[in-house]
Biopython code that builds the backbone (N, CA, C, O; Angstrom):
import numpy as np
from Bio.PDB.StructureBuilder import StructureBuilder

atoms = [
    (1, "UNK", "N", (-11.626, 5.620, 36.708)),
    (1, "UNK", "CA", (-11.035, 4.644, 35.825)),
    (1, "UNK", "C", (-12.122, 3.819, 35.140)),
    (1, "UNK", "O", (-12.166, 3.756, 33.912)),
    (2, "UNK", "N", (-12.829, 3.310, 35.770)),
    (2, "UNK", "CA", (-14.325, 2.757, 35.409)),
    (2, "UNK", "C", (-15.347, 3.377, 34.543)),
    (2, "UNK", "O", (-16.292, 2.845, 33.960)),
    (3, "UNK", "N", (-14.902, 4.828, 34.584)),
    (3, "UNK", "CA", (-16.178, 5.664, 33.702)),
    (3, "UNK", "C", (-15.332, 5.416, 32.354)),
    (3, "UNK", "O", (-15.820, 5.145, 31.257)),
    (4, "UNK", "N", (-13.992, 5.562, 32.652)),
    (4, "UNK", "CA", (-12.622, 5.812, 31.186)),
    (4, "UNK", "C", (-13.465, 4.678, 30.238)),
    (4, "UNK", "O", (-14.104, 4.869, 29.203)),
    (5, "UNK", "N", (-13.174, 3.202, 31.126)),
    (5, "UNK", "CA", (-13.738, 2.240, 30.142)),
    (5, "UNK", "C", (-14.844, 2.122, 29.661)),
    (5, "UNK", "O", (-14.874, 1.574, 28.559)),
    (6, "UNK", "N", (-15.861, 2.469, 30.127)),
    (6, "UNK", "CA", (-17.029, 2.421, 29.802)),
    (6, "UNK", "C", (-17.709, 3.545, 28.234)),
    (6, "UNK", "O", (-18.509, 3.558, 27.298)),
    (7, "UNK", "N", (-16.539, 4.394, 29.002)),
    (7, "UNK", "CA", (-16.824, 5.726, 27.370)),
    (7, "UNK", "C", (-16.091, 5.043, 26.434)),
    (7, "UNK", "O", (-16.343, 5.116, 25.231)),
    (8, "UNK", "N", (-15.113, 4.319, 26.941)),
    (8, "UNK", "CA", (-13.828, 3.614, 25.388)),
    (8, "UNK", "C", (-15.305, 2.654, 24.902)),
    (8, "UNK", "O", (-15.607, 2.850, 23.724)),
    (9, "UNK", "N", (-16.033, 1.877, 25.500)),
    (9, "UNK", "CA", (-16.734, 1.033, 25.506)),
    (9, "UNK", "C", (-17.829, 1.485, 24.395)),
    (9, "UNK", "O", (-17.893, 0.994, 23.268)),
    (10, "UNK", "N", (-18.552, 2.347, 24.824)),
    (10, "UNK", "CA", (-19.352, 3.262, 24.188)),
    (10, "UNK", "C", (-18.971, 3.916, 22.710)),
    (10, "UNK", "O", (-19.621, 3.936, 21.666)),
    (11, "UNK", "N", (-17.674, 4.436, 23.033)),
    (11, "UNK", "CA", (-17.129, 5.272, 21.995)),
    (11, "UNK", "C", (-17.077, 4.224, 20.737)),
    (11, "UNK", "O", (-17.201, 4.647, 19.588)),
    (12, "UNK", "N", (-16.898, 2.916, 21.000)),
    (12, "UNK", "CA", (-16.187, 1.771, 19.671)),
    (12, "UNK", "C", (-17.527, 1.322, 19.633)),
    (12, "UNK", "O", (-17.868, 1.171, 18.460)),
    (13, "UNK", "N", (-18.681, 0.968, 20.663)),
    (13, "UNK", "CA", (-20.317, 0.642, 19.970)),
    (13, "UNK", "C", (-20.729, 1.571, 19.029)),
    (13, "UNK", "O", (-21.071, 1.012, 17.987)),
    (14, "UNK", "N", (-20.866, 3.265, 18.989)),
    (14, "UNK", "CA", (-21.370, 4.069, 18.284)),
    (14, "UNK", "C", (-20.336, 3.827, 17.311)),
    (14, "UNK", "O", (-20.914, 3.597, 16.248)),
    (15, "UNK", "N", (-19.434, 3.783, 17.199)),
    (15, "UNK", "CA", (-18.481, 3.859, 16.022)),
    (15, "UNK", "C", (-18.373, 3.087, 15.148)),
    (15, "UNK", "O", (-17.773, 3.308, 14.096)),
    (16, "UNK", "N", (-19.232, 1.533, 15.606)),
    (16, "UNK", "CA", (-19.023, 0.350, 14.998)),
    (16, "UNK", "C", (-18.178, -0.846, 15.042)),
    (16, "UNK", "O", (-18.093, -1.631, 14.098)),
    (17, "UNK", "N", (-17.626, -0.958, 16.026)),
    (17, "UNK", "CA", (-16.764, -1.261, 16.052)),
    (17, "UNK", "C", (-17.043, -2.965, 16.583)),
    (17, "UNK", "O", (-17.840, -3.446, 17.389)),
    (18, "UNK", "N", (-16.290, -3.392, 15.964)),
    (18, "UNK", "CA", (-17.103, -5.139, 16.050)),
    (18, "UNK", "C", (-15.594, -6.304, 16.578)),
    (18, "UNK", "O", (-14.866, -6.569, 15.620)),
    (19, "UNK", "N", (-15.316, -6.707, 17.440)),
    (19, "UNK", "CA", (-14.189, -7.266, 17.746)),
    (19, "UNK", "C", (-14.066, -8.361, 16.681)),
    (19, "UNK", "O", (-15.146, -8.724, 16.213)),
    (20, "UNK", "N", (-12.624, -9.147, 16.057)),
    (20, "UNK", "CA", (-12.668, -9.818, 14.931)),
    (20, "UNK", "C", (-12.437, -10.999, 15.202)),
    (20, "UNK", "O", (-11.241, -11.189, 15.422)),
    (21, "UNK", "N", (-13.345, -12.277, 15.320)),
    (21, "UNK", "CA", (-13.220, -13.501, 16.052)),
    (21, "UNK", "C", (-11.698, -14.063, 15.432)),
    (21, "UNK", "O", (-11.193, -13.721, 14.362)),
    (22, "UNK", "N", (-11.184, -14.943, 16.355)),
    (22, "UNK", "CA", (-9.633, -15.224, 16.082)),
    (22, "UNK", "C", (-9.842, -16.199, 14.770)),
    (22, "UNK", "O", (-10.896, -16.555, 14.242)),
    (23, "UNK", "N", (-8.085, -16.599, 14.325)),
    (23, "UNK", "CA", (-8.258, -17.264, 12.786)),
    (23, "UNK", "C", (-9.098, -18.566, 13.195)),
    (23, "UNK", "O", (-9.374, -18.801, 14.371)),
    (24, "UNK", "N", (-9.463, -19.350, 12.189)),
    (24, "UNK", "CA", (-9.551, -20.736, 12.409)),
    (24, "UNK", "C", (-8.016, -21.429, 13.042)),
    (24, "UNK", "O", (-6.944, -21.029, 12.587)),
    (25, "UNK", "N", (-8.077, -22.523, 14.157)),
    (25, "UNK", "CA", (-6.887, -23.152, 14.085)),
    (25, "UNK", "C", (-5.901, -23.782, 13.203)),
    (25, "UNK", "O", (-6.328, -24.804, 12.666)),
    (26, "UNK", "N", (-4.629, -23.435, 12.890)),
    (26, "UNK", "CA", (-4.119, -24.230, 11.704)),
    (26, "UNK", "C", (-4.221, -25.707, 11.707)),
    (26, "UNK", "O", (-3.816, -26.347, 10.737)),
    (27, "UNK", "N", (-4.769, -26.319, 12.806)),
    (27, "UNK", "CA", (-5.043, -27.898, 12.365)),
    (27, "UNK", "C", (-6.171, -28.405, 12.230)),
    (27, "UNK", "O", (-6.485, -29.581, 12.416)),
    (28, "UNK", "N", (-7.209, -27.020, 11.705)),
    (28, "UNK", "CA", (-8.712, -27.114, 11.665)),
    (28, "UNK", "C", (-8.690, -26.750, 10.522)),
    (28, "UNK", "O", (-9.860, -26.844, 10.150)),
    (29, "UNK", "N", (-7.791, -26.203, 9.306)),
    (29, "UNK", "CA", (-7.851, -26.271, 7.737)),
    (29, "UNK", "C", (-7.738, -27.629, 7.092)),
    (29, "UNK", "O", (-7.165, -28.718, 7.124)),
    (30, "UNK", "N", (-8.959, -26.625, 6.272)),
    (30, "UNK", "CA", (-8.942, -27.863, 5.054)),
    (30, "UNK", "C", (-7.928, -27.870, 4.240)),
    (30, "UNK", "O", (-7.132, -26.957, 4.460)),
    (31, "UNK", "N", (-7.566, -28.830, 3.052)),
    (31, "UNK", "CA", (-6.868, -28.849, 2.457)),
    (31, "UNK", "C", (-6.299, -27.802, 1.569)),
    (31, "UNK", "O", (-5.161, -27.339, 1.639)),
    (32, "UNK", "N", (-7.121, -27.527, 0.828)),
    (32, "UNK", "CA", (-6.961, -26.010, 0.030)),
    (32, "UNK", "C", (-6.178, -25.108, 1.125)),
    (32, "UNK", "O", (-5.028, -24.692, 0.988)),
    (33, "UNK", "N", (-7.210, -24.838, 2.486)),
    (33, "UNK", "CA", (-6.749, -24.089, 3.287)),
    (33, "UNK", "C", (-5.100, -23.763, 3.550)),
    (33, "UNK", "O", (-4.445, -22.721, 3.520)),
    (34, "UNK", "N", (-4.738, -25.304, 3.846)),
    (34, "UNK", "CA", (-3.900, -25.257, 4.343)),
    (34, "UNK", "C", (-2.492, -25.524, 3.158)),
    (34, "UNK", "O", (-1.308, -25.660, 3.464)),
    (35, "UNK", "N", (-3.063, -25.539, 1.854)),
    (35, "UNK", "CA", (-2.070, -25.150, 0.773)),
    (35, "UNK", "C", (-2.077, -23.682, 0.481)),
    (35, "UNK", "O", (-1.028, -23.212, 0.039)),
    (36, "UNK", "N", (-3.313, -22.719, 0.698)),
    (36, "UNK", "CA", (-3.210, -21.486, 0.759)),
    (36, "UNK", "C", (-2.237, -20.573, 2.093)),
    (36, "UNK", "O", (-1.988, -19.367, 2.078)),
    (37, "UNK", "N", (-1.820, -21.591, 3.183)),
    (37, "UNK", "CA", (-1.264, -20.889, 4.107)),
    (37, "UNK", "C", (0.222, -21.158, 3.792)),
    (37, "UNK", "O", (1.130, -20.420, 4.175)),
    (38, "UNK", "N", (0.459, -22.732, 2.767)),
    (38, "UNK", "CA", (1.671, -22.650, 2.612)),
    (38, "UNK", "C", (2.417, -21.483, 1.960)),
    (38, "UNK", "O", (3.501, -20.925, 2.131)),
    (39, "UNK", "N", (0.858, -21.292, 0.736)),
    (39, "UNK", "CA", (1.587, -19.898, -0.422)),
    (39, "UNK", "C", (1.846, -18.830, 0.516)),
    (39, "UNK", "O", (2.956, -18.298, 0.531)),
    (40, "UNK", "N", (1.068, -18.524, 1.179)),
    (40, "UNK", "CA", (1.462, -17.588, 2.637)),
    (40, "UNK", "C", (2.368, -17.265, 3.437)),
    (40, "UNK", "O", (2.712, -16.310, 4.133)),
    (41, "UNK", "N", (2.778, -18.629, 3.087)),
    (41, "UNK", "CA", (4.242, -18.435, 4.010)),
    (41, "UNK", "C", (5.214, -18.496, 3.147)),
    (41, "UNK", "O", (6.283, -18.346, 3.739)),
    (42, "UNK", "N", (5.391, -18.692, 1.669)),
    (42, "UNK", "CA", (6.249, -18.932, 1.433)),
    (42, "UNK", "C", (6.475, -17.285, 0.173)),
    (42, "UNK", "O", (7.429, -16.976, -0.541)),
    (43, "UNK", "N", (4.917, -16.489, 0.435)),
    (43, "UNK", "CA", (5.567, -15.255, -0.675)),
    (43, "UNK", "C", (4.655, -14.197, 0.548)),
    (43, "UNK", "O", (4.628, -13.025, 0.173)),
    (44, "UNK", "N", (4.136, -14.379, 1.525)),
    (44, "UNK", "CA", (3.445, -13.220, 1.693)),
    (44, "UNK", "C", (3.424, -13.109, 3.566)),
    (44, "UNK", "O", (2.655, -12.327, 4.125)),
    (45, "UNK", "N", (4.488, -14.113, 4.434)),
    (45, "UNK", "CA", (4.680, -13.465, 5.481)),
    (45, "UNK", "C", (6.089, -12.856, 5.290)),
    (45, "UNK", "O", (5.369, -12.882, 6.289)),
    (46, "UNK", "N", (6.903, -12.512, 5.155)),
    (46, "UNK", "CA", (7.915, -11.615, 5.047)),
    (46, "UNK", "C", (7.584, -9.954, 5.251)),
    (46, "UNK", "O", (8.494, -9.188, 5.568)),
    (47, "UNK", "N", (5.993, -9.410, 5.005)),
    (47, "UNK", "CA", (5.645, -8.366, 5.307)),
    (47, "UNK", "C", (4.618, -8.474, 5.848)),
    (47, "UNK", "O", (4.333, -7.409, 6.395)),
    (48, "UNK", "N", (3.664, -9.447, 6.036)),
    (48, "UNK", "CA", (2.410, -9.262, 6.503)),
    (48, "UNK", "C", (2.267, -10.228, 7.501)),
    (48, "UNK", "O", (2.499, -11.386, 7.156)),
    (49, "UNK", "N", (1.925, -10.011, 8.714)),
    (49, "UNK", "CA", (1.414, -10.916, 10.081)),
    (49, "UNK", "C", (-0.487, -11.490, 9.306)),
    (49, "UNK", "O", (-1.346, -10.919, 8.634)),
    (50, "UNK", "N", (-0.346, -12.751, 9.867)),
    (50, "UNK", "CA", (-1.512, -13.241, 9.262)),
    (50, "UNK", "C", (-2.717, -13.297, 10.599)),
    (50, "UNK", "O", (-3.916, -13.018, 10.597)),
    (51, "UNK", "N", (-1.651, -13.866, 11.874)),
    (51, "UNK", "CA", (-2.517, -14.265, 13.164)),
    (51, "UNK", "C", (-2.541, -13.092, 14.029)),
    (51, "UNK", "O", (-3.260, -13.073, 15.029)),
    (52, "UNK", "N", (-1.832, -12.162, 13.716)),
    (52, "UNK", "CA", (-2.250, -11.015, 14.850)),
    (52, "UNK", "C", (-2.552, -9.702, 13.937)),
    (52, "UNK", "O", (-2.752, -9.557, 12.731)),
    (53, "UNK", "N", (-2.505, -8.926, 14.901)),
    (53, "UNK", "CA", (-3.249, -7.844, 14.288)),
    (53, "UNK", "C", (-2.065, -6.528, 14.088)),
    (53, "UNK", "O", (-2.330, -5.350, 13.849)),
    (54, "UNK", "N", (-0.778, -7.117, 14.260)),
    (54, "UNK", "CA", (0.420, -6.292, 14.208)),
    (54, "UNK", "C", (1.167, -6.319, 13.026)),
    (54, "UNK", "O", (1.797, -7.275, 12.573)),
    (55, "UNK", "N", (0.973, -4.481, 12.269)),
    (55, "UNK", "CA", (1.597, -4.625, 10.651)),
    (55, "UNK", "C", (3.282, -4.710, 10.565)),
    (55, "UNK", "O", (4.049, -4.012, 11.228)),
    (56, "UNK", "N", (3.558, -5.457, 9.853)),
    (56, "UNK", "CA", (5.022, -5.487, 9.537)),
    (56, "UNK", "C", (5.375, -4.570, 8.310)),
    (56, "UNK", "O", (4.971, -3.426, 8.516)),
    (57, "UNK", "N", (5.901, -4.692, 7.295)),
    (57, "UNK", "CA", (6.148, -4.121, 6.282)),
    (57, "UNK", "C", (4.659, -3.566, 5.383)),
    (57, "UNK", "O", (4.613, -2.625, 4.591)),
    (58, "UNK", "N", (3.733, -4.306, 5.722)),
    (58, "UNK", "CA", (2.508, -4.444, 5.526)),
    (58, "UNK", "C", (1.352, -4.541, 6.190)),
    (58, "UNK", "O", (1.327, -5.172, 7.247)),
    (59, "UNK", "N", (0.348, -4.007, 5.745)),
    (59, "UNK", "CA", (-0.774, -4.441, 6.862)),
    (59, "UNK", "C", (-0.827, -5.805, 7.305)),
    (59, "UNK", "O", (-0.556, -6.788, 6.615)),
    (60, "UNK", "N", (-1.291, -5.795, 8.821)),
    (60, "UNK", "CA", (-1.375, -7.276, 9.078)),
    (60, "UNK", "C", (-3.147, -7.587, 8.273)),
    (60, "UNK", "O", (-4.059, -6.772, 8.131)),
    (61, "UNK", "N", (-3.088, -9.392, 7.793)),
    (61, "UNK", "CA", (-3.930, -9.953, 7.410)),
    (61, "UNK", "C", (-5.059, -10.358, 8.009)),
    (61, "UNK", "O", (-6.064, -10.670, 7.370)),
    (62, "UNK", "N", (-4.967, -10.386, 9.444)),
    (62, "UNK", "CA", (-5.997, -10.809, 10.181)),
    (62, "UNK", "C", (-7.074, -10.340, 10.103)),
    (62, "UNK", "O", (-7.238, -9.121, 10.055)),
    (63, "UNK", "N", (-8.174, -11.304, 10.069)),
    (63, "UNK", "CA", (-9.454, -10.383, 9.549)),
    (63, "UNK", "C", (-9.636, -9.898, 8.588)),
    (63, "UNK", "O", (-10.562, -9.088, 8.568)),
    (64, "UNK", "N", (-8.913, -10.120, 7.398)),
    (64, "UNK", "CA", (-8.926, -9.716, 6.134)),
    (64, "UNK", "C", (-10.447, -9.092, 5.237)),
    (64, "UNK", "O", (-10.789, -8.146, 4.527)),
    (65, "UNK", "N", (-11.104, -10.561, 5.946)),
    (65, "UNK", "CA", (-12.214, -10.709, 5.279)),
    (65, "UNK", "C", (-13.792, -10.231, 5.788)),
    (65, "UNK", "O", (-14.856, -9.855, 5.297)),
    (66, "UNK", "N", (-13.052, -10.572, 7.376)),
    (66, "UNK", "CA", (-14.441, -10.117, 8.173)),
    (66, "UNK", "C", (-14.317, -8.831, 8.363)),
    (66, "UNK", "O", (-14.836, -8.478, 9.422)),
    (67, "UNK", "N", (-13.608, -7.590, 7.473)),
    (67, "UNK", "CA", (-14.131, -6.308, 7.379)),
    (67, "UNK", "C", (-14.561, -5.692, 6.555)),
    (67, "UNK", "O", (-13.895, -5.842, 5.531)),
    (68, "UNK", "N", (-15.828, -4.662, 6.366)),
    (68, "UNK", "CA", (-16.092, -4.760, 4.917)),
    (68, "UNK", "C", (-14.492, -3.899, 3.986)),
    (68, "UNK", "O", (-14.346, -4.261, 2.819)),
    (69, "UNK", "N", (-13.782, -3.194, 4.364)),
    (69, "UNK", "CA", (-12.954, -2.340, 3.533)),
    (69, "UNK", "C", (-12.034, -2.873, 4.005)),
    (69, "UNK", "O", (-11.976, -3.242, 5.178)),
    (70, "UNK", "N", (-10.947, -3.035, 2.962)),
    (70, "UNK", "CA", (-9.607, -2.791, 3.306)),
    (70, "UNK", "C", (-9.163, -2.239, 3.561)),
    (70, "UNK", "O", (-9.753, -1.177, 3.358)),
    (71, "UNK", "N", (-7.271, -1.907, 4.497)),
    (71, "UNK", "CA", (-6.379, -0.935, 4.739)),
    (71, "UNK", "C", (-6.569, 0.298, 3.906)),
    (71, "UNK", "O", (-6.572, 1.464, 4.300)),
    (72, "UNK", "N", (-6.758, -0.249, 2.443)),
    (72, "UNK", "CA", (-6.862, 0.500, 1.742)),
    (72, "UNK", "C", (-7.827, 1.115, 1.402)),
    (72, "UNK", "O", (-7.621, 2.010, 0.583)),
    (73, "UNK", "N", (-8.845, 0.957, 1.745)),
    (73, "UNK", "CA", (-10.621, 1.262, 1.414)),
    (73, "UNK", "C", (-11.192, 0.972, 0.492)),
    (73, "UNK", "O", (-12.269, 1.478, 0.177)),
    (74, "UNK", "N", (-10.711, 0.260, -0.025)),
    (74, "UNK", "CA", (-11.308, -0.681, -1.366)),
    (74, "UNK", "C", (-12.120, -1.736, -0.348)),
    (74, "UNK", "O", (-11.699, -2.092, 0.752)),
    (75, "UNK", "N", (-13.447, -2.178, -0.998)),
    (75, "UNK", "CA", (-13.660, -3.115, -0.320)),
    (75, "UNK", "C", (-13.099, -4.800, -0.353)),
    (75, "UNK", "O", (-12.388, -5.313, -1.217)),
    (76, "UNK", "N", (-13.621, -5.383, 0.766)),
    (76, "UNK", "CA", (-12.613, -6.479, 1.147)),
    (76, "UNK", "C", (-13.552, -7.757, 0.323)),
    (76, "UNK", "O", (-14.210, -8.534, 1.016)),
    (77, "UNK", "N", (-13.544, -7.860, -0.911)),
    (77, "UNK", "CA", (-13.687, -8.871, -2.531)),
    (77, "UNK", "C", (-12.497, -9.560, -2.195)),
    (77, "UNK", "O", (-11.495, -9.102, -1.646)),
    (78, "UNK", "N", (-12.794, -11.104, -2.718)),
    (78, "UNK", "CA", (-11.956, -11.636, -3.303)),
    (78, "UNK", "C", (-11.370, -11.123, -4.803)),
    (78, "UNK", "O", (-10.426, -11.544, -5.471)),
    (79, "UNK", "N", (-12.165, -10.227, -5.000)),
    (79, "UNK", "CA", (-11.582, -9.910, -6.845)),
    (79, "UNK", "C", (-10.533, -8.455, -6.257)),
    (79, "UNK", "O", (-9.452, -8.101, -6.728)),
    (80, "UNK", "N", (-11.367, -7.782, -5.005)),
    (80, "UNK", "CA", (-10.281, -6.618, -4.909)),
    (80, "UNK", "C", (-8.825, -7.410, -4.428)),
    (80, "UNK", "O", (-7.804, -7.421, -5.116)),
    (81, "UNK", "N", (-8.944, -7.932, -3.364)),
    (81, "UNK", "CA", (-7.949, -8.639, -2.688)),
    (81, "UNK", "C", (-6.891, -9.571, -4.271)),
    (81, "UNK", "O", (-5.674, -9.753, -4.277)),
    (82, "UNK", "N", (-7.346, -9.755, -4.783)),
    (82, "UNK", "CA", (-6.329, -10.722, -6.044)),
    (82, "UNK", "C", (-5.600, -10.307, -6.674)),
    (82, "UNK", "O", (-4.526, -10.773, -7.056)),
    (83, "UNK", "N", (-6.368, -8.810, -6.992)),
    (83, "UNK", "CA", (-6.057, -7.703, -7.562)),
    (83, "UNK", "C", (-4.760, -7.197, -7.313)),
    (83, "UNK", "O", (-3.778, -6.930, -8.006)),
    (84, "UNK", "N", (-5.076, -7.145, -6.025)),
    (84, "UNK", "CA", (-3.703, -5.994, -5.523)),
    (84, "UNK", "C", (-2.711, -7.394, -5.083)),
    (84, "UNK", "O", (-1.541, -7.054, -4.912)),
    (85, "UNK", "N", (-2.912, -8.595, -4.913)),
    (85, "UNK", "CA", (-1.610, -9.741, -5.029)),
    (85, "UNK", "C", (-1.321, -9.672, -6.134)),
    (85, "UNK", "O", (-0.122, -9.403, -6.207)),
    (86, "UNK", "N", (-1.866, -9.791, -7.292)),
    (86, "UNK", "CA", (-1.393, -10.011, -8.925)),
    (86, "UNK", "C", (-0.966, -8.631, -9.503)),
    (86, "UNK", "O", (-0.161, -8.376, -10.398)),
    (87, "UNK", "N", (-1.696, -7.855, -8.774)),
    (87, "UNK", "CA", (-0.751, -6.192, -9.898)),
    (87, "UNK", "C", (0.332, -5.232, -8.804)),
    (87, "UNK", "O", (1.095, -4.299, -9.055)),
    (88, "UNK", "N", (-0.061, -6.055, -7.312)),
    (88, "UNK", "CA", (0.391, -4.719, -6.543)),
    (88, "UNK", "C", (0.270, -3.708, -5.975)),
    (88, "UNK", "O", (-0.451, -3.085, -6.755)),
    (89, "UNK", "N", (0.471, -3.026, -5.099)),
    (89, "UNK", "CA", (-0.221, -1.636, -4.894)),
    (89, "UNK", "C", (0.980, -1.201, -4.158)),
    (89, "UNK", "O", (1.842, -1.967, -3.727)),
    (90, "UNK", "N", (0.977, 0.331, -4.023)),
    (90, "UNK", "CA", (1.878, 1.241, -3.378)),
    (90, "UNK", "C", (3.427, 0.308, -3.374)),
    (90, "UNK", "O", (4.041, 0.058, -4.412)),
    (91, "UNK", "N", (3.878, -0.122, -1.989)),
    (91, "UNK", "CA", (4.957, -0.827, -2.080)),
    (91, "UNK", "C", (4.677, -2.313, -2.247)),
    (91, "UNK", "O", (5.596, -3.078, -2.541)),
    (92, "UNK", "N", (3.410, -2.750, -2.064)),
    (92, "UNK", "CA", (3.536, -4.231, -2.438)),
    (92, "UNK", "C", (3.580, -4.492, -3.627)),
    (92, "UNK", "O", (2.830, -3.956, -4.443)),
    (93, "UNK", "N", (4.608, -5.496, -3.974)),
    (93, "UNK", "CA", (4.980, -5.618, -5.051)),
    (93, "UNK", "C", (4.415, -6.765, -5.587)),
    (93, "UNK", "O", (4.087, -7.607, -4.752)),
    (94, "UNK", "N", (4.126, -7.140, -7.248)),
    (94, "UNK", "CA", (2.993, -7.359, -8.144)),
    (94, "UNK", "C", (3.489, -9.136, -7.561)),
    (94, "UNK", "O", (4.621, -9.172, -7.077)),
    (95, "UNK", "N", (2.873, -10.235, -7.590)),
    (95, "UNK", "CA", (3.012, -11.663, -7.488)),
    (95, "UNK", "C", (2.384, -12.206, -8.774)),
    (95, "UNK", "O", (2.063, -13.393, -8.720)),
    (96, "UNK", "N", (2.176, -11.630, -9.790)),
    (96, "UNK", "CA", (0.762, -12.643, -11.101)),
    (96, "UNK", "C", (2.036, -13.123, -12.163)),
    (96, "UNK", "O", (1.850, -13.537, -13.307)),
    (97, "UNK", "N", (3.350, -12.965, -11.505)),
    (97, "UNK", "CA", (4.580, -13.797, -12.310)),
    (97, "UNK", "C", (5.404, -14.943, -11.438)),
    (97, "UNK", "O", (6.394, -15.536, -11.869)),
    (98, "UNK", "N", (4.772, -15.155, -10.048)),
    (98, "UNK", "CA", (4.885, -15.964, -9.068)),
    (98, "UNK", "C", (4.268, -16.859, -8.787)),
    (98, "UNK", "O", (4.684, -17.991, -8.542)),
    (99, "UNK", "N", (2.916, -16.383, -8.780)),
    (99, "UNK", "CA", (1.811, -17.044, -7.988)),
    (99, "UNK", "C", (0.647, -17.289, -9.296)),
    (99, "UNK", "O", (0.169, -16.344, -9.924)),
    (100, "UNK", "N", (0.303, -18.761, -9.564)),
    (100, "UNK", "CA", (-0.455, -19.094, -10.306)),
    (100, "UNK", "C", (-1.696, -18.934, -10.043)),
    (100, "UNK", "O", (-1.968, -18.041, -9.241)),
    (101, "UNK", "N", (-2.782, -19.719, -10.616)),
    (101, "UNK", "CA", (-4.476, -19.703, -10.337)),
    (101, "UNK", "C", (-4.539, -20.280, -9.506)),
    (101, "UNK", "O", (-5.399, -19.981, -8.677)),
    (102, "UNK", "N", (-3.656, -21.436, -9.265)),
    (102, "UNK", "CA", (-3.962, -22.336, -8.214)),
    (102, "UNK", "C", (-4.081, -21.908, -6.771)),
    (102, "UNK", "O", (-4.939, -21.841, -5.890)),
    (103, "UNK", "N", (-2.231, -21.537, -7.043)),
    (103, "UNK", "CA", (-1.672, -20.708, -5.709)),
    (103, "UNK", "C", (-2.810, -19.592, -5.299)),
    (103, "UNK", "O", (-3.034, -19.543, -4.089)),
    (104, "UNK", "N", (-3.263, -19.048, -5.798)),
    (104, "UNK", "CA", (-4.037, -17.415, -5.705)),
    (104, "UNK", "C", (-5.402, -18.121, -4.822)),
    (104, "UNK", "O", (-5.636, -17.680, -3.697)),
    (105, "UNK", "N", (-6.205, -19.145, -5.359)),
    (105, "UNK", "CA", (-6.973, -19.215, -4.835)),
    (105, "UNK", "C", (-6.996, -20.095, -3.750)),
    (105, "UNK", "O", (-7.837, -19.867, -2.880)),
    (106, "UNK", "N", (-6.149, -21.183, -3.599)),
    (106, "UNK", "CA", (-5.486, -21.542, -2.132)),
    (106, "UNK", "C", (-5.140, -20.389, -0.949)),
    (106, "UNK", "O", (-4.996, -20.590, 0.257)),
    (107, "UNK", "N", (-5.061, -19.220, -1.628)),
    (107, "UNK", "CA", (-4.257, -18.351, -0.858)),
    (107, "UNK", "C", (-5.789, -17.609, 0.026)),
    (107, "UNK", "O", (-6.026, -17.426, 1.220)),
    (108, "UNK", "N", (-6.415, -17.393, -0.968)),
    (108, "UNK", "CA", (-7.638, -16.706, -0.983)),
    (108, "UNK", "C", (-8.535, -17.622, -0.041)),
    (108, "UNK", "O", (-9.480, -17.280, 0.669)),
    (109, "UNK", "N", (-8.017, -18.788, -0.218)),
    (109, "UNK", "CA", (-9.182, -19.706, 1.128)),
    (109, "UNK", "C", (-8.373, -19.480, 2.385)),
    (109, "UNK", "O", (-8.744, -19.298, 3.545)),
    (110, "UNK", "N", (-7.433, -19.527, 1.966)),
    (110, "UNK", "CA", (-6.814, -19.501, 3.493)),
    (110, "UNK", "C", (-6.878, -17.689, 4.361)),
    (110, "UNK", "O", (-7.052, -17.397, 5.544)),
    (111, "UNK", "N", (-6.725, -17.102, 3.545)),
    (111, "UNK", "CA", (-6.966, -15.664, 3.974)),
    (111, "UNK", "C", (-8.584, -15.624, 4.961)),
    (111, "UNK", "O", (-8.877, -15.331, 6.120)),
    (112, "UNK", "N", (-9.335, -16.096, 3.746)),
    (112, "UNK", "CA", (-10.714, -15.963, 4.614)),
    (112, "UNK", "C", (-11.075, -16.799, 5.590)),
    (112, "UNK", "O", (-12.233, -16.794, 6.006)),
    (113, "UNK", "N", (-9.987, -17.757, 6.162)),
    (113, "UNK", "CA", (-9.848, -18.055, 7.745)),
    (113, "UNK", "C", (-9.523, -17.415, 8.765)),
    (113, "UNK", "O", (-9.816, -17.757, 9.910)),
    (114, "UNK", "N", (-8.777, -16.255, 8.406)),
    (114, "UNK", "CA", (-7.955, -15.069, 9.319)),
    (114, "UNK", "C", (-9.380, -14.503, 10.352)),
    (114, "UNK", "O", (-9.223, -13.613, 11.187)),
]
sb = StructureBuilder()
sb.init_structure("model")
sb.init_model(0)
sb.init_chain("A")
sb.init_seg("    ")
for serial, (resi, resn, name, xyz) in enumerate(atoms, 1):
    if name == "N":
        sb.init_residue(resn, " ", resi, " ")
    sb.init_atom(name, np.array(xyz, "f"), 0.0, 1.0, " ", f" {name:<3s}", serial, name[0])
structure = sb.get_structure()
């Protein structure tokens, strides 16, 4: 049982594999922050988990930032990431008739707390 872990251990060092430190606390955001978690909650948890690492309709958000690629393999930009909130991708559907400049980049601070 001990060797099992040690190869899982091994297997995710050679592979790269980097554990993803937890979000910031929500009563440790800044302001922006914590207007970016409102936009969060109010257009973008319905499919996406922000604090864990479990996908709903959507990939979960956690760690958004601290990986270099996205779900999608695009890398993880604030310009890729805006991108696919404002135009959409596969089933997520487009927000750039919802969500203003403001909202977007509130959203975008708060993401890169995950």
């Amino acid at each position: 049982m001990k060797r099992i872990g040690l190869l899982s251990l091994l297997a995710c060092a050679l592979a790269g594999c980097k554990s993803i430190p937890p979000p910031t606390p929500l009563d440790q955001l800044n302001p922006q922050q914590a207007r970016g978690h409102e936009v969060y909650q109010a257009h973008c948890q319905i499919c996406h988990n922000d604090r864990t690492d479990t996908p709903l309709a959507g990939p979960a958000l956690r760690g958004i930032f601290k990986k270099q690629y996205l779900p999608s393999g695009a890398a993880a930009t604030d310009e890729r990431v805006s991108a696919t909130i404002l135009h959409g991708r596969n089933m997520m559907p487009a927000q750039g008739n919802v969500i203003d400049h403001q909202d977007l980049d509130d959203l975008l601070a708060y993401l890169h707390t995950l």
